[in-house]
C-alpha positions, -999 to 999 in steps of 0.1 A, spaced: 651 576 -46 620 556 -41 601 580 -66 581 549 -88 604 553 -114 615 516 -119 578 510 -118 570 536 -144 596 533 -168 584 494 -170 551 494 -172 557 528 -194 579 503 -215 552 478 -224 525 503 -233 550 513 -259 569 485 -266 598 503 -256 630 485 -249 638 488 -208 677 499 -193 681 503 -154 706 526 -146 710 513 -116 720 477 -130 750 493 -147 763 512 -120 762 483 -94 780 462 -124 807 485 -125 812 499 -91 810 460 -81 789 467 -53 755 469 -42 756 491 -13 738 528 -16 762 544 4 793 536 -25 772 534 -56 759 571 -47 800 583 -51 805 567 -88 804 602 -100 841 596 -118 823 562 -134 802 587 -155 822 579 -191 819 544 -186 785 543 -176 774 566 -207 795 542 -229 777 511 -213 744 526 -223 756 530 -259 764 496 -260 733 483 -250 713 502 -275 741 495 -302 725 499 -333 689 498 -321 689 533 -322 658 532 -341 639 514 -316 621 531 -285 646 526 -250 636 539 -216 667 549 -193 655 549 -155 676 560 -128 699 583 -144 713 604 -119 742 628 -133 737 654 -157 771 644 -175 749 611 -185 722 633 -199 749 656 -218 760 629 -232 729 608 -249 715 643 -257 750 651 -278 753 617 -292 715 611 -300 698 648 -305 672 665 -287 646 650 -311 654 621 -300 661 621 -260 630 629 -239 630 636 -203 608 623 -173 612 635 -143 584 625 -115 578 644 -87 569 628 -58 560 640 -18 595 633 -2 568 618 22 556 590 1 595 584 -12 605 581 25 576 557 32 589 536 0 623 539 13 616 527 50 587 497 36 611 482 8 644 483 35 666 471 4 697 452 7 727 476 2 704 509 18 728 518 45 720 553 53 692 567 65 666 581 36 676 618 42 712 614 39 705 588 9 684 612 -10 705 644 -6 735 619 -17 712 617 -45 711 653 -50 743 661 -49 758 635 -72 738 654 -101 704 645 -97 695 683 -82 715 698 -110 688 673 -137 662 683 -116 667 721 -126 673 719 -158 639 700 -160 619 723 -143 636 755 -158 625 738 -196 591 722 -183 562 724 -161 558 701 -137 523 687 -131 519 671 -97 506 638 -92 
């Protein structure tokens, strides 16, 4: 959480011309709720929220689309079966947990009602930790 990935993946989108999707829009539509503490155990929503994401892109599979937010390796699995590994590219950022907690704490969202450990091991454990290793163990990460 509070990595700079929305802000990335947007501004990423229009140097490119890429088409935008917020993970994060989808999951709050379908768990009906905007609060951190319940979208962060929507791991049984991950079917509907990969079949979401295909019908956004529909048949604009030809066109550039950045995904941000995408929190369960399931998710991943999924776009990479459906769309091949020539065509699914992962980012991962890596950012001081200092600077996230500063984000976290400054931006004091509606629907954050944890603190910004418990939020981001929440995080973690809901799959991001397991996408985080399978990044690193394929990549090198650069710092920023």
């Amino acid at each position: 959480i509070c990595s700079g990935k929305t802000t990335y993946c947007k501004s990423l989108a229009v140097k490119t011309s890429a088409k935008y999707i917020s993970l994060s829009s989808i999951v709050k539509s379908l768990a009906k709720t905007q609060l951190r503490s319940k979208l962060q155990t929507t791991d049984h929503l991950s079917a509907d929220i990969t079949a979401e994401l295909f019908l956004t892109i529909g048949d604009e599979i030809n066109e550039d689309w950045l995904i941000d937010g995408i929190r369960q390796w399931s998710i991943v699995e999924n776009l990479l079966a459906y769309y091949g590994h020539s065509v699914i590219k992962l980012v991962w950022l890596e950012v001081p947990e200092t600077t996230r907690k500063d984000r976290y704490v400054a931006a004091s969202r509606l629907g954050d009602d944890m603190p910004f450990e418990e939020a981001s091991k929440r995080d973690y454990d809901l799959g991001l930790g397991q996408i985080e290793s399978v990044i690193k163990n394929l990549c090198t990460i650069i710092p920023s």
